[in-house]
N, C-alpha and C positions, 0 to 999 in steps of 0.2 A: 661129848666128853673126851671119846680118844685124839679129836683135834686140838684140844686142846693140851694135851699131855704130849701131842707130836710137836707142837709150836714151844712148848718148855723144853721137852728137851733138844729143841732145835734152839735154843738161848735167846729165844722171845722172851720178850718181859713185856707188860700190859702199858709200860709208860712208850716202848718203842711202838707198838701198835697206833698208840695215841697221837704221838707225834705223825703218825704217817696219816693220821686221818686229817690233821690240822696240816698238813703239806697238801694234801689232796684238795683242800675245800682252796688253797693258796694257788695249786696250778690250774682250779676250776674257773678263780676270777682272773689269773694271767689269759689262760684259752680264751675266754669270755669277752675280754679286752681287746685280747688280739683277730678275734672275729669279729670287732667294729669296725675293722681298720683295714682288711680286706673290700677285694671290689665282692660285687652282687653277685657273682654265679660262684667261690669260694666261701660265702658268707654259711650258707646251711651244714656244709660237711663243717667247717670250724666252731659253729653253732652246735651239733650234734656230739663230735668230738670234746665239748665242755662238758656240757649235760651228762654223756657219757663218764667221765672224769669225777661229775657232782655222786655220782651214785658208789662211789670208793668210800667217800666218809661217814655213811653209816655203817656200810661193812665193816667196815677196818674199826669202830669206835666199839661196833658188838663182839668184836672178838678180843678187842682188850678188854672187855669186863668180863669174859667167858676165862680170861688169862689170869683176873685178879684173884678167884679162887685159890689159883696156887700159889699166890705170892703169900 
């Protein structure tokens, strides 16, 4: 609850949250892409680096609807 009152009045709003989930799941299939396209021993850190990157847009999707209350 006070995270969320700290992200309001830090001029969050649940649609910007939203959009940065749907940027995240966008740089997860850029990384993703771009780790086919490396050679074999940059392949797994570029692979991990996605992955890592895929687990941003649930965060970020649960905290704009923890946001929507105050709207």
């Amino acid at each position: 609850m006070r995270t969320g009152r700290l992200l309001r009045m830090l001029g969050l709003r649940s649609g910007h949250l939203e959009a940065a989930s749907l940027g995240s799941i966008a740089l997860c299939v850029a990384l993703w892409s771009r780790a086919a396209s490396v050679d074999q021993d940059e392949r797994g850190n570029a692979e991990r680096r996605a992955l890592f990157v895929s687990m941003w847009a649930p965060m970020l999707w649960l905290m704009s609807q923890s946001l929507r209350e105050f709207d």
